[in-house]
C-alpha positions as a Python dict, from the first residue, in 0.01 Angstrom:
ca = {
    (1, 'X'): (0, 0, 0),
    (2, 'X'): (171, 344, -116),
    (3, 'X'): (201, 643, 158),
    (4, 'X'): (-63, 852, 121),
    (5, 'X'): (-380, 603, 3),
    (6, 'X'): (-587, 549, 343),
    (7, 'X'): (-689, 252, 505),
    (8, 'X'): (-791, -9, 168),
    (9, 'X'): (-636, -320, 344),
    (10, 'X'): (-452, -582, 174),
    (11, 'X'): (-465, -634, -258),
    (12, 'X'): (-540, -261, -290),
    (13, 'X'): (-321, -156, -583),
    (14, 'X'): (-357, 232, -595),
    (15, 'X'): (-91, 529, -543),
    (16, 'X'): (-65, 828, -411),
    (17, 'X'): (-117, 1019, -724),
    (18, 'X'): (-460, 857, -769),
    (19, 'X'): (-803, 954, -675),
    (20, 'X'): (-990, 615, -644),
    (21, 'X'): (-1259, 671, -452),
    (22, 'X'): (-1536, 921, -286),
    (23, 'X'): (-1381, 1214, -134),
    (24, 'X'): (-1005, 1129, -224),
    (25, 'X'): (-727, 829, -133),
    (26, 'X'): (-740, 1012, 267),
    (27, 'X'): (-1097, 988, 240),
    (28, 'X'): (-1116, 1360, 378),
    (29, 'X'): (-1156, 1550, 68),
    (30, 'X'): (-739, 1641, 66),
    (31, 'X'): (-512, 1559, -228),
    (32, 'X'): (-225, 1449, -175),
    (33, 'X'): (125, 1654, -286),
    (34, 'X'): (97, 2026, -297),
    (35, 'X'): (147, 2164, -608),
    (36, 'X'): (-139, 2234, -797),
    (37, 'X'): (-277, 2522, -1098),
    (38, 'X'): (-485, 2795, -956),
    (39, 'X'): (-493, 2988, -1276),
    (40, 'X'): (-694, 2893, -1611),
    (41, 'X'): (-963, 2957, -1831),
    (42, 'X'): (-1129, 2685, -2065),
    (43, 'X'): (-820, 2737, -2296),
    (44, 'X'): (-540, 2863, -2080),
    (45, 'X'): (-348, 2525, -1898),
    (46, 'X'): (-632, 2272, -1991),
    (47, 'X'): (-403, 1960, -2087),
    (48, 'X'): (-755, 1814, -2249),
    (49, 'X'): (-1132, 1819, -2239),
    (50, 'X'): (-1334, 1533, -2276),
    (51, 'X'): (-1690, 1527, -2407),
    (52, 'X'): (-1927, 1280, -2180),
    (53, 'X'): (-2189, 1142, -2307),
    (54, 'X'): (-2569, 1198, -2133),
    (55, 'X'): (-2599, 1308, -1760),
    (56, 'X'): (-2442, 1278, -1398),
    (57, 'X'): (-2306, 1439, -1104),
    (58, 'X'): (-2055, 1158, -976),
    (59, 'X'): (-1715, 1257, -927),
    (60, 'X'): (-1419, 1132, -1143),
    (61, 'X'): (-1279, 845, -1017),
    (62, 'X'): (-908, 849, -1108),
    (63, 'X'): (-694, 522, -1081),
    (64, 'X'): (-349, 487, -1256),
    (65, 'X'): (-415, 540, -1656),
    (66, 'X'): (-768, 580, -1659),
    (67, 'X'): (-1060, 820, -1511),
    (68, 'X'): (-1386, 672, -1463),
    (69, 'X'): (-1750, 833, -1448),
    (70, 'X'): (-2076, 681, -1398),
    (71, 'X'): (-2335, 874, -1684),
    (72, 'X'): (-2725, 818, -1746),
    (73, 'X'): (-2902, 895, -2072),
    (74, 'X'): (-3236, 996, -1995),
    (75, 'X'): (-3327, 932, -2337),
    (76, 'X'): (-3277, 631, -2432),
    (77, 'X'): (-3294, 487, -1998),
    (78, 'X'): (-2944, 388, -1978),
    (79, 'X'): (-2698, 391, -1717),
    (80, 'X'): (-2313, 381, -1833),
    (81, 'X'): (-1999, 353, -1662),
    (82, 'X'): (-1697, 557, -1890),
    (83, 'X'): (-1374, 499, -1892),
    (84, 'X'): (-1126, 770, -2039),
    (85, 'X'): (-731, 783, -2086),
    (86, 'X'): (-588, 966, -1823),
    (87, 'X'): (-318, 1125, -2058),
    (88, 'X'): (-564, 1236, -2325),
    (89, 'X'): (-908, 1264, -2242),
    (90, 'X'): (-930, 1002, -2529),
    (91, 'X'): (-1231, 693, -2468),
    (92, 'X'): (-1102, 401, -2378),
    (93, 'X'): (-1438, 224, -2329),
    (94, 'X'): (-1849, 273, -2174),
    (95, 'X'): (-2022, -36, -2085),
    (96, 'X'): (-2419, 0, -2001),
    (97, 'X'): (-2503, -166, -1685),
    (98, 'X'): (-2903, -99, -1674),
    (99, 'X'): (-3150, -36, -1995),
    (100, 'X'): (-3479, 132, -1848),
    (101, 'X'): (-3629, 91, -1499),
    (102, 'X'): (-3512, 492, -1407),
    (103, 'X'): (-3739, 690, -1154),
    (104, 'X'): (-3988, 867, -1259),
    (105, 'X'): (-3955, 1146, -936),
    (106, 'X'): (-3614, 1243, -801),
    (107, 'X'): (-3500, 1610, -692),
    (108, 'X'): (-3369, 1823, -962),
    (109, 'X'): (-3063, 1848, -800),
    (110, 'X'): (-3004, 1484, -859),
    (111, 'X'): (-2924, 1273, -1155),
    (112, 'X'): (-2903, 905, -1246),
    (113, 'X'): (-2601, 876, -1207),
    (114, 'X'): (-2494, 1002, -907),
    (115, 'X'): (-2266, 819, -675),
    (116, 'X'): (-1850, 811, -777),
    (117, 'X'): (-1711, 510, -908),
    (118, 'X'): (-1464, 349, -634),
    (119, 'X'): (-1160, 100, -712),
    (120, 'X'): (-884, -92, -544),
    (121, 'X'): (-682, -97, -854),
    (122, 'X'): (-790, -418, -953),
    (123, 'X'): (-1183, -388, -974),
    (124, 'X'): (-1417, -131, -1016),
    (125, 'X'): (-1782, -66, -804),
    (126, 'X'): (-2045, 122, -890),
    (127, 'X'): (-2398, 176, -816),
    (128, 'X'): (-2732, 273, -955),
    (129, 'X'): (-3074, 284, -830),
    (130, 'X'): (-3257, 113, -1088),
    (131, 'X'): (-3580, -62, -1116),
    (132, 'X'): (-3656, 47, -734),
    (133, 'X'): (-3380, -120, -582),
    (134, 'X'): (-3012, -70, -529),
    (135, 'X'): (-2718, -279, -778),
    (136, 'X'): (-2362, -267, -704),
    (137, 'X'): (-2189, -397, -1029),
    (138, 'X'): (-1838, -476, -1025),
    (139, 'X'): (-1585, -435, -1292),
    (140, 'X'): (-1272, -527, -1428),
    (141, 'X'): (-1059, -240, -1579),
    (142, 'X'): (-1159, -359, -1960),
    (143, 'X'): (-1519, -275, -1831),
    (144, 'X'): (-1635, -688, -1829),
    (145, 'X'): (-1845, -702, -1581),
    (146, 'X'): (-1738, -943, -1272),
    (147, 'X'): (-2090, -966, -1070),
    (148, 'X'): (-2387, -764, -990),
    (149, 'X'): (-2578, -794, -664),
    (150, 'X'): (-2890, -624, -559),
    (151, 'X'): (-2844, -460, -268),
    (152, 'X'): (-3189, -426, -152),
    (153, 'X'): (-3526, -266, -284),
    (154, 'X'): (-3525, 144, -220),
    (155, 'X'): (-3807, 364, -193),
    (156, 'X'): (-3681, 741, -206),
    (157, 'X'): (-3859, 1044, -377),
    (158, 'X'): (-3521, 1210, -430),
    (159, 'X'): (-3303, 938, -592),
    (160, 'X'): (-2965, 810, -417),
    (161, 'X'): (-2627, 900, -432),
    (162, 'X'): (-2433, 706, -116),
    (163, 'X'): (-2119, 612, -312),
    (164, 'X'): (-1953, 239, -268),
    (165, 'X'): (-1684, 255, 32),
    (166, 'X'): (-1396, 28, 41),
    (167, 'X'): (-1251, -103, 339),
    (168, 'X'): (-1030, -382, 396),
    (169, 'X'): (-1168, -683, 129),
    (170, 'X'): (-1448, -540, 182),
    (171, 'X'): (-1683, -316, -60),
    (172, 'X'): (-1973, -114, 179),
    (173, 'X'): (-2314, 35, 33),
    (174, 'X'): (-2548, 267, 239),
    (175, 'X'): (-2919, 227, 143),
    (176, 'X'): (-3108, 436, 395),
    (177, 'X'): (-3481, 460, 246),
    (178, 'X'): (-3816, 457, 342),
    (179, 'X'): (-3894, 97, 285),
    (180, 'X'): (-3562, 45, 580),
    (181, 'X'): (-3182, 89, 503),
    (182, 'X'): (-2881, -138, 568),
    (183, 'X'): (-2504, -131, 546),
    (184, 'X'): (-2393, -419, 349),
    (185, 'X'): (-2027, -517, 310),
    (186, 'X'): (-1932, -777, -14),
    (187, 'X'): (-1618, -956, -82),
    (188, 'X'): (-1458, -729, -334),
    (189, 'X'): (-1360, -1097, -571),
    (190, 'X'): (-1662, -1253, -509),
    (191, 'X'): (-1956, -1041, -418),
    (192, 'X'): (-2072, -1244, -139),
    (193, 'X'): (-2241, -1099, 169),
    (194, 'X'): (-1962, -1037, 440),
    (195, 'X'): (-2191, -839, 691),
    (196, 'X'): (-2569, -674, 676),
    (197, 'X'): (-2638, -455, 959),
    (198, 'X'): (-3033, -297, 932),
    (199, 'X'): (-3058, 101, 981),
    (200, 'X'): (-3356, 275, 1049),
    (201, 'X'): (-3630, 320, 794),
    (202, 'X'): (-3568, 697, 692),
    (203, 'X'): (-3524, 816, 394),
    (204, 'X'): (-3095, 950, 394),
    (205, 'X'): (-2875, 1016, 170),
    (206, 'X'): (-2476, 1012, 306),
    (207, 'X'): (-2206, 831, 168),
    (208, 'X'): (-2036, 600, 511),
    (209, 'X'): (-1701, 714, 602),
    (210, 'X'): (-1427, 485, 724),
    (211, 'X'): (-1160, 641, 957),
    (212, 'X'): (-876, 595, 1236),
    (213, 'X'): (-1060, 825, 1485),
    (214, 'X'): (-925, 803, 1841),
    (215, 'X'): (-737, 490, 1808),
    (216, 'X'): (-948, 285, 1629),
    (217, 'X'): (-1155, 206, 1326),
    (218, 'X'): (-1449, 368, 1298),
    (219, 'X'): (-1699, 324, 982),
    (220, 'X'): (-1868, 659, 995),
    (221, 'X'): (-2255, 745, 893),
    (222, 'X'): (-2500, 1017, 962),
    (223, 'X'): (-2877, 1038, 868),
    (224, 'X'): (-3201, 938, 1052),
    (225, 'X'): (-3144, 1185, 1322),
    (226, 'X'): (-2815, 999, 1456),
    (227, 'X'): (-2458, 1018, 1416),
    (228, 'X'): (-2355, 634, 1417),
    (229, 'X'): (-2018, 459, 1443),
    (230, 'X'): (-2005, 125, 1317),
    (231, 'X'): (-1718, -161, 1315),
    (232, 'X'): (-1563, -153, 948),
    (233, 'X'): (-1523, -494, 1011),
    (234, 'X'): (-1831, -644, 1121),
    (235, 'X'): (-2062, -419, 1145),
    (236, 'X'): (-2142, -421, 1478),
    (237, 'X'): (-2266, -75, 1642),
    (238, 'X'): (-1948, 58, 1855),
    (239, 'X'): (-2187, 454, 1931),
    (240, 'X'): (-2472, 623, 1858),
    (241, 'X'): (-2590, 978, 1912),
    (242, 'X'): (-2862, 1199, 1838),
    (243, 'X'): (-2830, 1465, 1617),
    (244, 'X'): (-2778, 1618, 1257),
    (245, 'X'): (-3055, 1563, 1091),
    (246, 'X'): (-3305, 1326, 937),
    (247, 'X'): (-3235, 1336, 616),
    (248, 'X'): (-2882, 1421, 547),
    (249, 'X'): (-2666, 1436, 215),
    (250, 'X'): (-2271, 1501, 323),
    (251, 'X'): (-2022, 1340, 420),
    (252, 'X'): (-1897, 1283, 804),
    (253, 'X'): (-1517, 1496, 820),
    (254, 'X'): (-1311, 1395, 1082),
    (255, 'X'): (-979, 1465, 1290),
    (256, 'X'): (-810, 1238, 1460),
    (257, 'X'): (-1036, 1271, 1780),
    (258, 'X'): (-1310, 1459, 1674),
    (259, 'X'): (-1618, 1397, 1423),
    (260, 'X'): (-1850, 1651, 1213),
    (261, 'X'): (-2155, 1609, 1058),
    (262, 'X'): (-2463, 1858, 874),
    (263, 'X'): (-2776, 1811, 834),
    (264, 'X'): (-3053, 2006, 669),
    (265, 'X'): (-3400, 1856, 695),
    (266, 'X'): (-3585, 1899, 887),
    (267, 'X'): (-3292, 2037, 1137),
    (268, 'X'): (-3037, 2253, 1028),
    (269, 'X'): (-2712, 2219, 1259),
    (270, 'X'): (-2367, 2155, 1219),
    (271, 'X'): (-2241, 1884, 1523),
    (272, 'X'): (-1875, 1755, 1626),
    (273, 'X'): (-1827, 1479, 1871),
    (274, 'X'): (-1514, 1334, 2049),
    (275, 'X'): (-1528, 985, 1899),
    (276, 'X'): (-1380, 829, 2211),
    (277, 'X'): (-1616, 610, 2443),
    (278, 'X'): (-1977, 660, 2350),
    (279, 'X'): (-1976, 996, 2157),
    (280, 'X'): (-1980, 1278, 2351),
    (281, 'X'): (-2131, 1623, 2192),
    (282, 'X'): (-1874, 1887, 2172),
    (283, 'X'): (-2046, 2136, 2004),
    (284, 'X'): (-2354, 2212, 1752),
    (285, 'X'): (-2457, 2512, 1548),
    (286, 'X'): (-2773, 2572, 1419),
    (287, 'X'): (-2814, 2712, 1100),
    (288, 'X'): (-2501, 2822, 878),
    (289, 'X'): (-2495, 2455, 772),
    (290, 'X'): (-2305, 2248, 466),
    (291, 'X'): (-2627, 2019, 384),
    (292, 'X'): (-2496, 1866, 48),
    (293, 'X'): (-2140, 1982, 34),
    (294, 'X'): (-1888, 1798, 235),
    (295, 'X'): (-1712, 1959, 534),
    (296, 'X'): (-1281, 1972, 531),
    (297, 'X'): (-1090, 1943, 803),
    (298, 'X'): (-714, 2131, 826),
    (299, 'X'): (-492, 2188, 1020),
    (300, 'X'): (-742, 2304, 1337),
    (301, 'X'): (-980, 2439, 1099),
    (302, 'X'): (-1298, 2333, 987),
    (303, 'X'): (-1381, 2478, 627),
    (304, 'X'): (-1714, 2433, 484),
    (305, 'X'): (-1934, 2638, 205),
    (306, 'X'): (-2296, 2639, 274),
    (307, 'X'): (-2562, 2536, 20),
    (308, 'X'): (-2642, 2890, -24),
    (309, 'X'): (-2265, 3049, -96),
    (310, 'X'): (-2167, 3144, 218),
    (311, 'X'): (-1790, 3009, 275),
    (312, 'X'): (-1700, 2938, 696),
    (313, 'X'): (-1356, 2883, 846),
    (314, 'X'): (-1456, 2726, 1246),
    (315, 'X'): (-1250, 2583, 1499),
    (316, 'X'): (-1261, 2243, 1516),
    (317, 'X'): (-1230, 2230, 1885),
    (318, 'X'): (-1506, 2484, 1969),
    (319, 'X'): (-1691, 2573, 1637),
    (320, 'X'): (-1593, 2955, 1706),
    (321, 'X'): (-1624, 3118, 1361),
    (322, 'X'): (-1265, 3236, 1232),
    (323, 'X'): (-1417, 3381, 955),
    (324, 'X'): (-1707, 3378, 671),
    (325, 'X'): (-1727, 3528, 322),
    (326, 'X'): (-2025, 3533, 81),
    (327, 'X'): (-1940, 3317, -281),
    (328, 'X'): (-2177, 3358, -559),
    (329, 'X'): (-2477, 3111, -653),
    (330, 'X'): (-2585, 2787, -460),
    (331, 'X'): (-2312, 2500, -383),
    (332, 'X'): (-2395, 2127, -397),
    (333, 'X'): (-2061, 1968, -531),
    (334, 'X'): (-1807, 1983, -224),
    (335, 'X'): (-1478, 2177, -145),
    (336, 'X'): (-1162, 2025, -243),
    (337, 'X'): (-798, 2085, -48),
    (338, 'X'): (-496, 2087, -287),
    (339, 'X'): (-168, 2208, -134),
    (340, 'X'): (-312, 2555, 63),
    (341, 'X'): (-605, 2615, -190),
    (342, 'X'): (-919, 2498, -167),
    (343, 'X'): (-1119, 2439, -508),
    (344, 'X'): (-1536, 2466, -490),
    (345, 'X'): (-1754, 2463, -777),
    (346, 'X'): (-2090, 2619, -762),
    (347, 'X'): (-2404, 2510, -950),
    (348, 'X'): (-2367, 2726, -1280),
    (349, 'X'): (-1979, 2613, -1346),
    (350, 'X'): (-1761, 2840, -1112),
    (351, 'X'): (-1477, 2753, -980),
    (352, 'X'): (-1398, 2952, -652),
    (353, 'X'): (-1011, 2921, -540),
    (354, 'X'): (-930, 3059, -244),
    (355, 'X'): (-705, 2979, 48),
    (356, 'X'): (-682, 2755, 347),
    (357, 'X'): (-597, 3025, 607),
    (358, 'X'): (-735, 3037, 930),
    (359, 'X'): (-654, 3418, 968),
    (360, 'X'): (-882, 3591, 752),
    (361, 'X'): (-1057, 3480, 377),
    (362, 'X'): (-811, 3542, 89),
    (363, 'X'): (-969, 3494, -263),
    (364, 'X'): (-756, 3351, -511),
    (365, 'X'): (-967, 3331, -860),
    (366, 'X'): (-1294, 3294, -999),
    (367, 'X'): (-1344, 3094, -1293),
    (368, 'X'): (-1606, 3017, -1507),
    (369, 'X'): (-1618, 2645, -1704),
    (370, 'X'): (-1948, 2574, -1757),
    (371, 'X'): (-2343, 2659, -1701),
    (372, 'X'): (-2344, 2399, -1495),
    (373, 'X'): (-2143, 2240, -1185),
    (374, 'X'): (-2257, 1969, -942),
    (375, 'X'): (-1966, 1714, -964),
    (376, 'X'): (-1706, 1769, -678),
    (377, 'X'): (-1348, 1876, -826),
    (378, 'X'): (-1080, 1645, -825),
    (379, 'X'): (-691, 1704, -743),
    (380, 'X'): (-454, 1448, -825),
    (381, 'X'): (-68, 1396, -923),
    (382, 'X'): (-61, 1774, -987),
    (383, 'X'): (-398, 1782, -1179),
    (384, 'X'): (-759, 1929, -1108),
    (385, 'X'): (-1036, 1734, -1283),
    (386, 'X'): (-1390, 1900, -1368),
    (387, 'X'): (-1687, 1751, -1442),
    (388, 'X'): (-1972, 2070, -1625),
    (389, 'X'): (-2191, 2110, -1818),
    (390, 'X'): (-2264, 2412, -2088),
    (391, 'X'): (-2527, 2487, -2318),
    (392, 'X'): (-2455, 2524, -2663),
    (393, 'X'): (-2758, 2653, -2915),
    (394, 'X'): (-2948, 2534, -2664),
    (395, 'X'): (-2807, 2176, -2620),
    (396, 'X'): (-2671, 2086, -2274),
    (397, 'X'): (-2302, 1924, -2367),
    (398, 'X'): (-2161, 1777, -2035),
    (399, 'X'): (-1739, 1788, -2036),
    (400, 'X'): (-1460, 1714, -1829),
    (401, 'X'): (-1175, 1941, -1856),
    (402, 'X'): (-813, 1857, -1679),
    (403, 'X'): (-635, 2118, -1581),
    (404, 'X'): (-203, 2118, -1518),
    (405, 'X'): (67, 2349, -1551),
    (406, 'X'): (221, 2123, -1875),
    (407, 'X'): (150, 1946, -2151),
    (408, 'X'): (317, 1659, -2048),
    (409, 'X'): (82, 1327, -2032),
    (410, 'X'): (217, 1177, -1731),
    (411, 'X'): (-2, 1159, -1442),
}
């Protein structure tokens, strides 16, 4: 296992310059190595631009020589995993996993295609709600398919969006939903059950976390009015709390002590426990809340950017605001942390730059890719990867640009 890729286990074959699953190889929204471009336009220091076929809002997955997207085509009721060259932005291949079945009601936030591809090098996982029930497909990197499992039936108004987490052999879905979630941990060779532990029967919509949080393992999980910390291994409940939210959409942050969690309906609060014994509440604020966006954690700062455009710099220990500054538009892709910058795209294509400093907010650029942003940016081996959309003549084209300071086609 290379420095810098977190907590996979054993026949996880990623580096440090890849970004293989949700939320990063640290699974904290951080990219590893520090130098990164924080000036561009469309043209300017875009190595190449990719055009993606039909819609979606996962994040690029990127592993080695290839980037991977999951993509829905409304159309003609297909849902696609794509696989590009890293180097070029060329195709490489797109197999369709599901033909019809697609929801006829989710929120117009969401998409089809939703949740982020995740890999351990070897395999790929992704899933789709289809047909009113959860399948996590798995992959091999020439797109055959390996095995499909239904994870269980789902009953949402809003779609889904939980993206696969793997942990040590292990491959982890969320399902909360109003017919009754679970967490469900495969084999990653053979797709068999490892684990099944039932959640309530509320309709959620958080990706798990896994993390080292004071001295142990801790699979991580808000939604259905509790924060909840779970064995990675087995399941088993280790704490449970009240708080958040019901429904909930981001992603737990963490320190190595401490964990934070949002939620926005029907509660708005922002919450950090000490993760040690049973969970005790450190702090909560109402309002001022990251609903969809993830929450980063650095050094002793918590940074988050509100749903609304409104970016917050807190104290991890005491939630004390350090600072806030008003972005422009609404937010629903998360902040990314490359080197001292911090990358966040808002809903019409802007990417806001500005950096990690606890002192005061210091604006770095505003740039403008698209009409349309909801896929969280992605920093890797010296790269920032975007996933917008733009309307051309009144078409909606969906791209993915990478940015880097050469034209060189090594990650």
């Amino acid at each position: 296992m290379a420095p810098g890729v977190y907590g996979a286990g054993p026949g996880t074959k990623v580096t440090a310059k890849d970004w293989p699953w949700w939320r990063g190889p640290n699974r904290n929204g951080v990219a590893n190595g520090a130098s990164y471009p924080v000036a561009w336009s469309r043209t300017k220091n875009v190595l190449w631009t990719a055009t993606l076929p039909g819609r979606g809002h996962s994040t690029p997955t990127v592993v080695g020589p290839n980037v991977l997207l999951t993509t829905a085509d409304e159309k003609a009721q297909t849902q696609s995993i794509l696989c590009l060259d890293r180097a070029t932005g060329k195709p490489c291949w797109q197999k369709v996993l599901h033909r019809g079945g697609f929801e006829t009601e989710i929120h117009k936030k969401c998409s089809h295609a939703a949740a982020s591809v995740a890999s351990d090098g070897q395999r790929l996982f992704t899933v789709f709600l289809n047909h009113k029930a959860i399948w996590l497909t798995a992959l091999d990197f020439s797109g055959r398919v390996l095995w499909q499992k239904k994870v269980c039936a789902f009953t949402s108004k809003f779609g889904f969006g939980a993206s696969p987490l793997i942990h040590d052999g292990h491959v982890i879905i969320a399902s909360d939903n109003m017919g009754g979630g679970f967490l469900t941990a495969y084999d990653r060779r053979t797709g068999k059950v490892v684990w099944n532990t039932p959640r309530q029967g509320t309709p959620s919509y958080s990706s798990a976390n896994v993390a080292r949080v004071a001295g142990r393992l801790q699979l991580l999980i808000a939604g259905g009015d509790k924060i909840t910390s779970y064995n990675p291994t087995s399941g088993q409940l280790l704490w449970s709390q009240k708080g958040a939210s019901v429904q909930t959409v981001s992603t737990m942050a963490f320190t190595d002590t401490l964990v934070f969690a949002s939620g926005g309906y029907p509660t708005k609060e922002t919450l950090c426990f000490d993760a040690r014994g049973n969970g005790k509440l450190m702090w909560r604020e109402k309002g001022n809340i990251a609903n969809v966006p993830c929450m980063l954690v650095h050094a002793g700062s918590l940074y988050l950017v509100t749903d609304n455009g409104v970016a917050w710099c807190r104290d991890v220990a005491t939630g004390k605001p350090r600072w806030s500054a008003r972005l422009k538009g609404e937010f629903s892709a998360s902040p990314t942390l490359a080197g001292d910058h911090i990358y966040a795209v808002n809903e019409t294509g802007t990417v806001f730059i500005f950096k990690a400093n606890p002192k005061k907010f210091e604006s770095v650029a505003e740039i403008t890719m698209g009409s349309e942003g909801f896929a969280t940016p992605v920093a890797c081996g010296g790269r920032i990867f975007l996933r917008v959309a733009e309307e051309t003549s009144g078409k909606r084209i969906e791209k993915l640009y990478c940015v880097g300071r050469s034209k060189n086609g090594t990650p």
